[in-house]
mmCIF file as gemmi writes it, N, C-alpha and C atoms, coordinates in Angstrom:
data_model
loop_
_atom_site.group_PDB
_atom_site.id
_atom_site.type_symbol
_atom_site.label_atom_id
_atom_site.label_alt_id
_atom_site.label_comp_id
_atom_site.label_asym_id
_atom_site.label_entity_id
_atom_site.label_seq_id
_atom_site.pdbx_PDB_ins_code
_atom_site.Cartn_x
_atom_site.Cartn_y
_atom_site.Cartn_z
_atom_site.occupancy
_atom_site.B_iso_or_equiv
_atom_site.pdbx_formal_charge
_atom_site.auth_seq_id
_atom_site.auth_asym_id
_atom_site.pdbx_PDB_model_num
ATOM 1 N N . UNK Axp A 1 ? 5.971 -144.141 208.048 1 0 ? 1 A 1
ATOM 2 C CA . UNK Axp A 1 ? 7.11 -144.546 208.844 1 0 ? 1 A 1
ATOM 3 C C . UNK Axp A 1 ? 7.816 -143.335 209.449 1 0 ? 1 A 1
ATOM 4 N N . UNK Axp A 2 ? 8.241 -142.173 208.51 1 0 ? 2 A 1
ATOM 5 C CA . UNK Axp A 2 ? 8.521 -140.865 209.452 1 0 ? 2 A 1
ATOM 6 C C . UNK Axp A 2 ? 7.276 -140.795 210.567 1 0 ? 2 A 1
ATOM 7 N N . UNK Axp A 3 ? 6.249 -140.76 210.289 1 0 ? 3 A 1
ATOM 8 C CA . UNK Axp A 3 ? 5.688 -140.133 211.677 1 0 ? 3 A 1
ATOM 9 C C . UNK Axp A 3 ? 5.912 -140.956 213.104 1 0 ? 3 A 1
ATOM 10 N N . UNK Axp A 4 ? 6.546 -142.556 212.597 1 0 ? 4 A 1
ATOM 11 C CA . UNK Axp A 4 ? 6.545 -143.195 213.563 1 0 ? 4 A 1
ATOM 12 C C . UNK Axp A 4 ? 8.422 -142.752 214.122 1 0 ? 4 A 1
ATOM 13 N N . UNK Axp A 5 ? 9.5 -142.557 213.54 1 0 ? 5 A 1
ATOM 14 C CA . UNK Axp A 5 ? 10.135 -142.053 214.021 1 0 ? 5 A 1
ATOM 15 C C . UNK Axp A 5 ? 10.03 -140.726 214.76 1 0 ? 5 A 1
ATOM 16 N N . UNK Axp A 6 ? 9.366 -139.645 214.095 1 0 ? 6 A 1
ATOM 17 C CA . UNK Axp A 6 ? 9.211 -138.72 214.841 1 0 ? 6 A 1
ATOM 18 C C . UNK Axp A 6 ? 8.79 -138.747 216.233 1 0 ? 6 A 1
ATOM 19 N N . UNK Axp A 7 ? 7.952 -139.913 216.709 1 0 ? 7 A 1
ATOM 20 C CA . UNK Axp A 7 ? 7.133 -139.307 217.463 1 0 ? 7 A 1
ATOM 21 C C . UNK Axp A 7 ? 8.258 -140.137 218.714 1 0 ? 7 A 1
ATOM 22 N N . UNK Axp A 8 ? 8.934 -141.334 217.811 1 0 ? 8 A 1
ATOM 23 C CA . UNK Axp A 8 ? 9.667 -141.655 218.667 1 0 ? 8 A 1
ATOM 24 C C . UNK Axp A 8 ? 11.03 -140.46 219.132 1 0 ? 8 A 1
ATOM 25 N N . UNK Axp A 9 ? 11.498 -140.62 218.278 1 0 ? 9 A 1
ATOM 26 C CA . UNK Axp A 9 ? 12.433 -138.535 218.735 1 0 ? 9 A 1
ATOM 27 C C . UNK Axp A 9 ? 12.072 -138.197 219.677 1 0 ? 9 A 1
ATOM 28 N N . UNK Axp A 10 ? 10.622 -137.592 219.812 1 0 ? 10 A 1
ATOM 29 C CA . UNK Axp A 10 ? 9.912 -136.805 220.787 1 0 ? 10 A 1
ATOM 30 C C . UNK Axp A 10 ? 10.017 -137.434 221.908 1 0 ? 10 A 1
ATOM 31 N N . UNK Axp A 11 ? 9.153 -138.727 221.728 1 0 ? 11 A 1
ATOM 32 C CA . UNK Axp A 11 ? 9.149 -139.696 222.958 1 0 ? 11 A 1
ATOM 33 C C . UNK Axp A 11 ? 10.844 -139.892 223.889 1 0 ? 11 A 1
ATOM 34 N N . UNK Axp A 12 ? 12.254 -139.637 223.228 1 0 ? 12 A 1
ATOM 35 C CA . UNK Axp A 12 ? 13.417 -140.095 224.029 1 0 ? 12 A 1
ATOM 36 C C . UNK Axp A 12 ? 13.72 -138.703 224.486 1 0 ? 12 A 1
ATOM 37 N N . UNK Axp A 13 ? 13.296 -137.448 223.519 1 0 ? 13 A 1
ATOM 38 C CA . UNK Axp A 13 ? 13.914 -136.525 224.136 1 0 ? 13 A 1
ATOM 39 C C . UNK Axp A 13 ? 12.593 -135.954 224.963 1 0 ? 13 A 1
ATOM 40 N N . UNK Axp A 14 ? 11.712 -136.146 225.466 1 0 ? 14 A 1
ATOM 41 C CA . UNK Axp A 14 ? 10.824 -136.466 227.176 1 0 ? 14 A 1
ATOM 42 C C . UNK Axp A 14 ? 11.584 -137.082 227.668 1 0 ? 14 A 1
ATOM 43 N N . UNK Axp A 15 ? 11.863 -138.436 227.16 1 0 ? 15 A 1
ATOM 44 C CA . UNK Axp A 15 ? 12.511 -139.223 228.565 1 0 ? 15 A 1
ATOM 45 C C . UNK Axp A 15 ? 13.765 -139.126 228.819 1 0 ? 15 A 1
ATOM 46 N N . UNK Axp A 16 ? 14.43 -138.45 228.464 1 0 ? 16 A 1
ATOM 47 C CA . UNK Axp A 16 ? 15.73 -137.759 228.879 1 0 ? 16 A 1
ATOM 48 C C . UNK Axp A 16 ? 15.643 -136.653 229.49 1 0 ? 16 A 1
ATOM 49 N N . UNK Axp A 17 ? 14.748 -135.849 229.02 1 0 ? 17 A 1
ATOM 50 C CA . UNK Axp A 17 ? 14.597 -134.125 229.666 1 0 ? 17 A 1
ATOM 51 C C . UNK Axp A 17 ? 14.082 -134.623 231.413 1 0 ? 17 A 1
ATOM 52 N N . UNK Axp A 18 ? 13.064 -134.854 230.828 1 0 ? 18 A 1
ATOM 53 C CA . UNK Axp A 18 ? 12.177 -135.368 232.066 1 0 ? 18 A 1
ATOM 54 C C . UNK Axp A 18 ? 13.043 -136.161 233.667 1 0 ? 18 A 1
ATOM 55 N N . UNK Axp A 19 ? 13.768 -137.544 232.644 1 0 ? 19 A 1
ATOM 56 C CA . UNK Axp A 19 ? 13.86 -137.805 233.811 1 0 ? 19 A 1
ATOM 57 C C . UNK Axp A 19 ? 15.684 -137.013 234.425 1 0 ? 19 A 1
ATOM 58 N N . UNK Axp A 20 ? 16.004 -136.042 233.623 1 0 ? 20 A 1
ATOM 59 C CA . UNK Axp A 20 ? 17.161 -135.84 234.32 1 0 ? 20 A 1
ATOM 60 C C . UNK Axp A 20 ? 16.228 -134.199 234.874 1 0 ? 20 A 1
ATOM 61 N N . UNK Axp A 21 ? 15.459 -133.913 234.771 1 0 ? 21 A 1
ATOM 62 C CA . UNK Axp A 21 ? 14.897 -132.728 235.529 1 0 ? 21 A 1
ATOM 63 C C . UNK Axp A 21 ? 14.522 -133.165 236.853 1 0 ? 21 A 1
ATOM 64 N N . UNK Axp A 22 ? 13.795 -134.35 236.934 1 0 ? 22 A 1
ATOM 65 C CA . UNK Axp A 22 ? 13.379 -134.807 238.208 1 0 ? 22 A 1
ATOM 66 C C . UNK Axp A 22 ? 14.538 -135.453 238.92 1 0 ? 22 A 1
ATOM 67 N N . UNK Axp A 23 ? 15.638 -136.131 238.663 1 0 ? 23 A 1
ATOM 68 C CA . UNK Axp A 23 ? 17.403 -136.744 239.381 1 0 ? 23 A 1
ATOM 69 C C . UNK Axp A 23 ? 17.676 -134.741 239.892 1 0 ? 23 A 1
ATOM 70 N N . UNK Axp A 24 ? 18.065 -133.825 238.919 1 0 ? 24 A 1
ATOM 71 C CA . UNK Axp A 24 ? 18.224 -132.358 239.865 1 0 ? 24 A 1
ATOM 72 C C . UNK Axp A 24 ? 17.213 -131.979 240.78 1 0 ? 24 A 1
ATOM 73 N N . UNK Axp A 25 ? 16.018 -132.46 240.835 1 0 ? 25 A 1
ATOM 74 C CA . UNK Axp A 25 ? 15.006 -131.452 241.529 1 0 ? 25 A 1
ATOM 75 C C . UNK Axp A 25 ? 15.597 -132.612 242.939 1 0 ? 25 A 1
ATOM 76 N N . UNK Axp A 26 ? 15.471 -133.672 242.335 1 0 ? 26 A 1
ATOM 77 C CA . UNK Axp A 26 ? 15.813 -134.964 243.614 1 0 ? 26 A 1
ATOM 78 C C . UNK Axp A 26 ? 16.856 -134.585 244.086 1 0 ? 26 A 1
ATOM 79 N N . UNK Axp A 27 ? 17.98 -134.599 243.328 1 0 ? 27 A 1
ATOM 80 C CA . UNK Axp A 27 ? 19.761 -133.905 244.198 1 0 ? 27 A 1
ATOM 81 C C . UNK Axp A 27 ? 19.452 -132.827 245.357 1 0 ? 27 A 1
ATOM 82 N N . UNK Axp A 28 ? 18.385 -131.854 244.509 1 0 ? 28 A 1
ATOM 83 C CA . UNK Axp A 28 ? 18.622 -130.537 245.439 1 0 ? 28 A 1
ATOM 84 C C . UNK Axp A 28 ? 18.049 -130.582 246.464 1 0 ? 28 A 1
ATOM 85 N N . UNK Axp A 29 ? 16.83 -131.396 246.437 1 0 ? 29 A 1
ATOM 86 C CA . UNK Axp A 29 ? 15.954 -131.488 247.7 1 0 ? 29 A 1
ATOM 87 C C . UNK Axp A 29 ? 16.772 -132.105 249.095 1 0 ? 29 A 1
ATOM 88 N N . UNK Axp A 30 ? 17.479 -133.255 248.466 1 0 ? 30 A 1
ATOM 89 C CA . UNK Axp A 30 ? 18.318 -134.587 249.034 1 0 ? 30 A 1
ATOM 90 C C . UNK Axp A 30 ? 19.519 -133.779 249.538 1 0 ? 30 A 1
ATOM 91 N N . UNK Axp A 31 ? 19.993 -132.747 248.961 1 0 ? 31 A 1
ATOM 92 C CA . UNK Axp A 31 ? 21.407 -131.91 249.742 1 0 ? 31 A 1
ATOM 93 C C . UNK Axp A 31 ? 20.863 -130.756 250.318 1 0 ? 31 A 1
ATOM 94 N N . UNK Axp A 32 ? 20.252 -130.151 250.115 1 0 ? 32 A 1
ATOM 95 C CA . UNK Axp A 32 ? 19.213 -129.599 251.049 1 0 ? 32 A 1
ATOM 96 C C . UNK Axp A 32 ? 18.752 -129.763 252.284 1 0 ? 32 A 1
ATOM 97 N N . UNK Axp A 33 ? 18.172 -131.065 252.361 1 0 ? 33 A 1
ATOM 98 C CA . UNK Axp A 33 ? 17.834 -132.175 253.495 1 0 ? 33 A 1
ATOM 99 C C . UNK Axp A 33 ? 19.745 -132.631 254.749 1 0 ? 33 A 1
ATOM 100 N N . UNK Axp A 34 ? 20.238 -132.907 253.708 1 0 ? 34 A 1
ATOM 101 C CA . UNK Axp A 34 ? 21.307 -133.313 254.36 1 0 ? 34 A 1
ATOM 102 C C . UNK Axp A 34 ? 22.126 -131.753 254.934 1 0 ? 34 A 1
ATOM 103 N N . UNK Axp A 35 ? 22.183 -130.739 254.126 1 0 ? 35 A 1
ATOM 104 C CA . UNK Axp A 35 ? 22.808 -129.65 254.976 1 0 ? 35 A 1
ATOM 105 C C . UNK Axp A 35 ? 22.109 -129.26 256.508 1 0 ? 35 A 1
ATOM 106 N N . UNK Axp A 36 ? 20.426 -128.858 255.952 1 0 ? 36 A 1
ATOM 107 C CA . UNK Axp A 36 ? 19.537 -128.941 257.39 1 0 ? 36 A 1
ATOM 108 C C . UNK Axp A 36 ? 20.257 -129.938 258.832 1 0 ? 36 A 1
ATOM 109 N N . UNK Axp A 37 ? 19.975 -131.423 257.922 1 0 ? 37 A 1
ATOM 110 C CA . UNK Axp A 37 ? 20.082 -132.351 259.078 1 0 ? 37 A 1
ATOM 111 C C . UNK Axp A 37 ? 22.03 -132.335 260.142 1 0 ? 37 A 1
ATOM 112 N N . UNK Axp A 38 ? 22.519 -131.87 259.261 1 0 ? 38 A 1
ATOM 113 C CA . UNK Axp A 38 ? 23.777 -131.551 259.154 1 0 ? 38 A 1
ATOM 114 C C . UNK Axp A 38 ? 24.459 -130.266 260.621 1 0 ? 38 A 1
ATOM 115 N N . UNK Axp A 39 ? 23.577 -129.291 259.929 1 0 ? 39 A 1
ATOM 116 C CA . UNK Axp A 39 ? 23.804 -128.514 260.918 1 0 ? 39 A 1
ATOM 117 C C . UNK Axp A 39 ? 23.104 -128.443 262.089 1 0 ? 39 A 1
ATOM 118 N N . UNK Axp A 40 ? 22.021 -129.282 262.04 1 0 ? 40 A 1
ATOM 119 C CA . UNK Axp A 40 ? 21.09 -129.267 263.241 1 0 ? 40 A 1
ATOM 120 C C . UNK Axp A 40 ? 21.858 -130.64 264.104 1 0 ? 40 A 1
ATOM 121 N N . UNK Axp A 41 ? 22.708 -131.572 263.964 1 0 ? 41 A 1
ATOM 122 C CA . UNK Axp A 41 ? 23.423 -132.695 264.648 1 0 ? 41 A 1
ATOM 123 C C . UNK Axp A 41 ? 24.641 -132.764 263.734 1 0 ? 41 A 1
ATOM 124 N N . UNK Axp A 42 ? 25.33 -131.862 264.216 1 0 ? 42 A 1
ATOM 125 C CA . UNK Axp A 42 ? 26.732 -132.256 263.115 1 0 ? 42 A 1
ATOM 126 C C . UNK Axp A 42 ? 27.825 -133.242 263.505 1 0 ? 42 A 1
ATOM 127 N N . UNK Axp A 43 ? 27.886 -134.113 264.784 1 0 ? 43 A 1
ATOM 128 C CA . UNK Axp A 43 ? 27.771 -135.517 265.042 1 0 ? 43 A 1
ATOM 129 C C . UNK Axp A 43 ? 27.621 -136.367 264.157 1 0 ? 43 A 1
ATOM 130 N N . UNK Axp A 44 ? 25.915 -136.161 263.443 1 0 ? 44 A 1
ATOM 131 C CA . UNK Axp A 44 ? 25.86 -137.491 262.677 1 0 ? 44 A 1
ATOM 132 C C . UNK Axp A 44 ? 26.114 -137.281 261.519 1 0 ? 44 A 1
ATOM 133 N N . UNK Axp A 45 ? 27.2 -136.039 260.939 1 0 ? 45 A 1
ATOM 134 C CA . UNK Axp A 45 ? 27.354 -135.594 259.497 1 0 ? 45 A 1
ATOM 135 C C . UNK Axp A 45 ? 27.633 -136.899 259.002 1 0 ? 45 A 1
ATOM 136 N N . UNK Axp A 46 ? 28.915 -137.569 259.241 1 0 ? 46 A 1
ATOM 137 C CA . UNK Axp A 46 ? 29.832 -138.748 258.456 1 0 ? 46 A 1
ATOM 138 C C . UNK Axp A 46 ? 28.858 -139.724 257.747 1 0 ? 46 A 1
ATOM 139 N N . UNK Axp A 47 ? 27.966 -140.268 259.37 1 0 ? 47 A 1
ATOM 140 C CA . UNK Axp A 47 ? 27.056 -140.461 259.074 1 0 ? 47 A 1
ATOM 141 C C . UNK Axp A 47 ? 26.004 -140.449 257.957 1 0 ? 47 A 1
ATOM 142 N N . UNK Axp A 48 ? 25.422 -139.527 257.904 1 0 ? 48 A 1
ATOM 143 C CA . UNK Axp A 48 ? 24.644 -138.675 257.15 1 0 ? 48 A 1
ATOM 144 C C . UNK Axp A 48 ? 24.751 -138.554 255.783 1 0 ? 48 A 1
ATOM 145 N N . UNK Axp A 49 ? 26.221 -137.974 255.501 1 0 ? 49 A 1
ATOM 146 C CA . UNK Axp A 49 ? 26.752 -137.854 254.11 1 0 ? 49 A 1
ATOM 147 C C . UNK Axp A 49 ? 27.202 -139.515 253.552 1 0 ? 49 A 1
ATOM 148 N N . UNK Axp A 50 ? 27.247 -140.442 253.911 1 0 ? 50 A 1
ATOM 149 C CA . UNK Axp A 50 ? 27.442 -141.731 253.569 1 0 ? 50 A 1
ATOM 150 C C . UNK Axp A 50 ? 26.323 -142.168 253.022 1 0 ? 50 A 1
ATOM 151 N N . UNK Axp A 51 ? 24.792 -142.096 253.835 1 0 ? 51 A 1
ATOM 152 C CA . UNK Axp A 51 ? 23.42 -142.176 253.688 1 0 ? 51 A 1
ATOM 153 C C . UNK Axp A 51 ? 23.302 -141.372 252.228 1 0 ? 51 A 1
ATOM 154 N N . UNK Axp A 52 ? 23.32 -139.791 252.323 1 0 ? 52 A 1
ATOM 155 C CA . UNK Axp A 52 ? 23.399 -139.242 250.847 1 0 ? 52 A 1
ATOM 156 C C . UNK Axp A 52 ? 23.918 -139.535 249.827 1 0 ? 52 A 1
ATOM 157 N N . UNK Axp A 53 ? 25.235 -140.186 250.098 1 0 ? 53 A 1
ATOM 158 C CA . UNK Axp A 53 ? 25.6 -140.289 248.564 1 0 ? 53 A 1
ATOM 159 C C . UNK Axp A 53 ? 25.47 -141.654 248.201 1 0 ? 53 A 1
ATOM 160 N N . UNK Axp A 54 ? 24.594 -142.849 249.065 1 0 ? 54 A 1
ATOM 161 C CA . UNK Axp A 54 ? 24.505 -143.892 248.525 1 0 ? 54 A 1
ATOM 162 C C . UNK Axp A 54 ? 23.15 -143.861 247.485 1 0 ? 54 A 1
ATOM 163 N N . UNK Axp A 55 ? 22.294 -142.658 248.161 1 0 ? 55 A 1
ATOM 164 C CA . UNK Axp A 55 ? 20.718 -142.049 247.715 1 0 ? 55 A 1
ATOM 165 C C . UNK Axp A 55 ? 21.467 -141.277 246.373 1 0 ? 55 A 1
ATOM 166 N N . UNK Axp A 56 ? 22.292 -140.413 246.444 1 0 ? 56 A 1
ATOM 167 C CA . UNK Axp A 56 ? 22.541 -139.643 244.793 1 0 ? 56 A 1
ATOM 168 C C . UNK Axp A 56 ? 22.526 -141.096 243.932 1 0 ? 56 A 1
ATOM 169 N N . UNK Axp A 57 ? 23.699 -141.959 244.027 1 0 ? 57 A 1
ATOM 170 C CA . UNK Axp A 57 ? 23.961 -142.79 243.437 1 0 ? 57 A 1
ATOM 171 C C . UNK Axp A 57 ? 22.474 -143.652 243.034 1 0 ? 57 A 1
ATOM 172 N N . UNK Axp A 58 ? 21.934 -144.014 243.873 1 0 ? 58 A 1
ATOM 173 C CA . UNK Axp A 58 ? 20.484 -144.58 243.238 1 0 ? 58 A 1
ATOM 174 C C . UNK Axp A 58 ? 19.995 -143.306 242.642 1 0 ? 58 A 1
ATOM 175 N N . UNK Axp A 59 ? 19.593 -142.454 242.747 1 0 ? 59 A 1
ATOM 176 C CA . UNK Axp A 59 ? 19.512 -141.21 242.347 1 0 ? 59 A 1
ATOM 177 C C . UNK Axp A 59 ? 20.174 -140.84 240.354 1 0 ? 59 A 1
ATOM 178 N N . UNK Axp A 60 ? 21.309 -141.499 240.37 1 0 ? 60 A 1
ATOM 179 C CA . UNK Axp A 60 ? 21.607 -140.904 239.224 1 0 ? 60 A 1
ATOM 180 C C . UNK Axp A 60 ? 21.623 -142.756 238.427 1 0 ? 60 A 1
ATOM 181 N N . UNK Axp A 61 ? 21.668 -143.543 238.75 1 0 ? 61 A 1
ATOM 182 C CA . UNK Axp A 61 ? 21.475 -145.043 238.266 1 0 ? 61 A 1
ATOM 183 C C . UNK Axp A 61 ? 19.676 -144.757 237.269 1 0 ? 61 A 1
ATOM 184 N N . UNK Axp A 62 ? 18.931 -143.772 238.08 1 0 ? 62 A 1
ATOM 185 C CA . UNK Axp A 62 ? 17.252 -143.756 237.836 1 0 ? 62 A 1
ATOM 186 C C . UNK Axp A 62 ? 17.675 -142.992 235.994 1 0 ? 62 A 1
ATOM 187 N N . UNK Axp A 63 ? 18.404 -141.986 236.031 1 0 ? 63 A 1
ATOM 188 C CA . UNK Axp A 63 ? 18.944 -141.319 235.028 1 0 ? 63 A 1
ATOM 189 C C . UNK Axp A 63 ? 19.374 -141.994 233.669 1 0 ? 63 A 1
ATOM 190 N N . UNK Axp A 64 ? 20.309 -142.741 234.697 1 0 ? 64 A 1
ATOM 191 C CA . UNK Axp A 64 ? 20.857 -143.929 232.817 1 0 ? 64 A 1
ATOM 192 C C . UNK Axp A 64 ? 20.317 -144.563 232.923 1 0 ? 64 A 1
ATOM 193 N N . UNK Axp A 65 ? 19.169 -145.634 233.801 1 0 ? 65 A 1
ATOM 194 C CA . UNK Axp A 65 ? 18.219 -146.497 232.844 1 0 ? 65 A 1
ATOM 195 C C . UNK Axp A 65 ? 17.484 -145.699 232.304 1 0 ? 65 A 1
ATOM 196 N N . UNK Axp A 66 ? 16.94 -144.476 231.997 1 0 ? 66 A 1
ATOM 197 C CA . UNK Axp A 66 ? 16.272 -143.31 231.329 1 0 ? 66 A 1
ATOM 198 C C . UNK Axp A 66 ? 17.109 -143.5 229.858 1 0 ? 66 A 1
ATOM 199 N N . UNK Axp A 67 ? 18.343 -143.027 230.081 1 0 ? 67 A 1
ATOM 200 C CA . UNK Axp A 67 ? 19.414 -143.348 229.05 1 0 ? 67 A 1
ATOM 201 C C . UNK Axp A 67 ? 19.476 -143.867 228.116 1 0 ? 67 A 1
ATOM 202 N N . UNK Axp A 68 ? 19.269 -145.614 228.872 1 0 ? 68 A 1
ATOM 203 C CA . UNK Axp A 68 ? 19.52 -146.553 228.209 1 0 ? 68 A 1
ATOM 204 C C . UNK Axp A 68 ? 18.136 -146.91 227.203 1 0 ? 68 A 1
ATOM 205 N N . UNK Axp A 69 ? 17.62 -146.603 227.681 1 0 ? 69 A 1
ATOM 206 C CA . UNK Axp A 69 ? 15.681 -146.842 227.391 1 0 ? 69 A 1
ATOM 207 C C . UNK Axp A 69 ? 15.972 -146.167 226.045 1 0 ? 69 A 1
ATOM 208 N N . UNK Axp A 70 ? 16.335 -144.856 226.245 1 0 ? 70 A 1
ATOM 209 C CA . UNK Axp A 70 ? 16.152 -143.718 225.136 1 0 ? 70 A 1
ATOM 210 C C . UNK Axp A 70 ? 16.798 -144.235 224.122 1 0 ? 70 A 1
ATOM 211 N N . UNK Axp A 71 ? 17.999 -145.123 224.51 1 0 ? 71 A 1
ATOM 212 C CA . UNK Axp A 71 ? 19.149 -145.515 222.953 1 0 ? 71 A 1
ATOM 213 C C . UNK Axp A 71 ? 18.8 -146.698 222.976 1 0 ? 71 A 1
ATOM 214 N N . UNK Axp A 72 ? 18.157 -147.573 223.646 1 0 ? 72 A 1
ATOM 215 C CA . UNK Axp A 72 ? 17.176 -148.859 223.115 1 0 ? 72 A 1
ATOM 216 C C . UNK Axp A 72 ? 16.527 -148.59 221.951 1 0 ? 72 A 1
ATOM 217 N N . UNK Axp A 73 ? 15.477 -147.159 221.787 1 0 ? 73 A 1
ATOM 218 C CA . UNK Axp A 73 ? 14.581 -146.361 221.396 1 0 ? 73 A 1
ATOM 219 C C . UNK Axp A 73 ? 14.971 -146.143 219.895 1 0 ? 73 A 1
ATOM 220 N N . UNK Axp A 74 ? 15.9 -145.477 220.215 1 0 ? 74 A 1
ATOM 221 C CA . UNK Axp A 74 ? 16.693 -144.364 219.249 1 0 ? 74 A 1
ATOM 222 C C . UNK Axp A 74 ? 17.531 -145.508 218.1 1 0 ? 74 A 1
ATOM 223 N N . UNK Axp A 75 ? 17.901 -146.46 218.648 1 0 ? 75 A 1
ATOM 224 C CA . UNK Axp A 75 ? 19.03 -147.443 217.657 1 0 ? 75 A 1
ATOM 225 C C . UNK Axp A 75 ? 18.433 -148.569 217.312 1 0 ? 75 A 1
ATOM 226 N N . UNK Axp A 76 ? 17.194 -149.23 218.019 1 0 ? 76 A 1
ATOM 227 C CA . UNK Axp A 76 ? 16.624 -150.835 217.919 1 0 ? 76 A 1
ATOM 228 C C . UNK Axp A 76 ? 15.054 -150.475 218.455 1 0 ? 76 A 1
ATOM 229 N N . UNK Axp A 77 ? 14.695 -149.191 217.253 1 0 ? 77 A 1
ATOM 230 C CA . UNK Axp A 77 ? 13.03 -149.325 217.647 1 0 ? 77 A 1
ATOM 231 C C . UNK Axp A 77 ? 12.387 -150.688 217.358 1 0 ? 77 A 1
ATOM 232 N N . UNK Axp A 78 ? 11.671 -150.67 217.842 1 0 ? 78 A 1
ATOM 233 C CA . UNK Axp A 78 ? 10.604 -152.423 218.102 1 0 ? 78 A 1
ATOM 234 C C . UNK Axp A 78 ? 9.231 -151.848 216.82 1 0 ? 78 A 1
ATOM 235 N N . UNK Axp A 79 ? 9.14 -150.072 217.438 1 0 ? 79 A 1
ATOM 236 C CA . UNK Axp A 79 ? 7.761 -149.989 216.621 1 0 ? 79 A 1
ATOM 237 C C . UNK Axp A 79 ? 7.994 -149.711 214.879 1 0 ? 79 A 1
ATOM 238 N N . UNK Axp A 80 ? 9.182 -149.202 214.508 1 0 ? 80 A 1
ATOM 239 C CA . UNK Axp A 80 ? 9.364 -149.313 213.107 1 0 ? 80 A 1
ATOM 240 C C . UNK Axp A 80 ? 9.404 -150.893 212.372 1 0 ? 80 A 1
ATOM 241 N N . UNK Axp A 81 ? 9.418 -151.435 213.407 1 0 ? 81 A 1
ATOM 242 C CA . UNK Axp A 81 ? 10.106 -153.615 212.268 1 0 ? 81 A 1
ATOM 243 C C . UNK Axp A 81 ? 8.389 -153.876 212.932 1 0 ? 81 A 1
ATOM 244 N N . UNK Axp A 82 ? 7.53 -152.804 213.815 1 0 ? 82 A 1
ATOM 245 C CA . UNK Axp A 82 ? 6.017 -153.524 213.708 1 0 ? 82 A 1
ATOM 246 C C . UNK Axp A 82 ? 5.17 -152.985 212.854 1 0 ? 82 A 1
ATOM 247 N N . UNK Axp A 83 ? 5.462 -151.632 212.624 1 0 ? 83 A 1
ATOM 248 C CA . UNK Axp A 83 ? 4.767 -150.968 211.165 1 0 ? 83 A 1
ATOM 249 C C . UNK Axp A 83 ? 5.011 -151.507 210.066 1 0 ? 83 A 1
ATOM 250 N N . UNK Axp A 84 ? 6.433 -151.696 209.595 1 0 ? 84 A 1
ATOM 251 C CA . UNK Axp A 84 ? 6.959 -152.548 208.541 1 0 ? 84 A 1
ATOM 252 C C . UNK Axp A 84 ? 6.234 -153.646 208.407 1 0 ? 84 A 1
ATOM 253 N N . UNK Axp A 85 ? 5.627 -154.6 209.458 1 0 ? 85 A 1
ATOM 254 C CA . UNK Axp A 85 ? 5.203 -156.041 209.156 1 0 ? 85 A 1
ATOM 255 C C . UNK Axp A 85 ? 3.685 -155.567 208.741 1 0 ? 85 A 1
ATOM 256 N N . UNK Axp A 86 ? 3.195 -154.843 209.466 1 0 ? 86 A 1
ATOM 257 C CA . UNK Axp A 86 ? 2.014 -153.854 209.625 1 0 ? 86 A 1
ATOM 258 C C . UNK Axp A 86 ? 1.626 -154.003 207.632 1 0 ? 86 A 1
ATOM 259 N N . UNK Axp A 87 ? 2.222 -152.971 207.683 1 0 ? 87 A 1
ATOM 260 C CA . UNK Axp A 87 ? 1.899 -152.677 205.854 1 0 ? 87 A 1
ATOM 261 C C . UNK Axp A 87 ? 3.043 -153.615 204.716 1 0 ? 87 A 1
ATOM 262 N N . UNK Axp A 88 ? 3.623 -154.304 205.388 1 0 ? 88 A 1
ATOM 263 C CA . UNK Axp A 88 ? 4.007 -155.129 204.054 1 0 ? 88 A 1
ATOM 264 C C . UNK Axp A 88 ? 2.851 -156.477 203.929 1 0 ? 88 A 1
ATOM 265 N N . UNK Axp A 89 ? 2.096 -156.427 204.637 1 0 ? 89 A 1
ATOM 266 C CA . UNK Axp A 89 ? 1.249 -157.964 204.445 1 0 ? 89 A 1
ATOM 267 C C . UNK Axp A 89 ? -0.373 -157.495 204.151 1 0 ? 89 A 1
């Protein structure tokens, strides 16, 4: 049963590292994109920056269902009550 927690450990802290490495690599690319587009038509900034931060916001929503997954994980594993049935029968 430890090895099955452990590996779960491992498994939330990937899916936390992971997916908040890829939401920054996404931010930076995404404000990046918007400064470019920004200074090349600064007209359609208002524009523009409305478009971006509706994208961060999906952008950081991708993050806490990551979150939520992980403390699904972490508080109400499924695979410890299936090992348990596993070897008590």
């Amino acid at each position: 049963m430890e090895t099955v927690i452990g590996f779960t450990a491992i498994a939330v802290a990937l899916l936390i590292g992971l997916g908040a490495l890829g939401v920054g690599i996404g931010m930076g690319l995404l404000g990046g994109k918007f400064l470019e587009s920004a200074a090349r038509q600064p007209e359609l900034a208002p524009m523009l920056q409305v478009k971006m931060f509706i994208v961060v916001g999906l952008l950081d929503a991708v993050a806490m269902i990551g979150v939520g997954i992980a403390l699904f994980f972490t508080f109400a594993n499924p695979f410890v009550a299936q090992f348990i049935a596993v070897n008590a029968g």
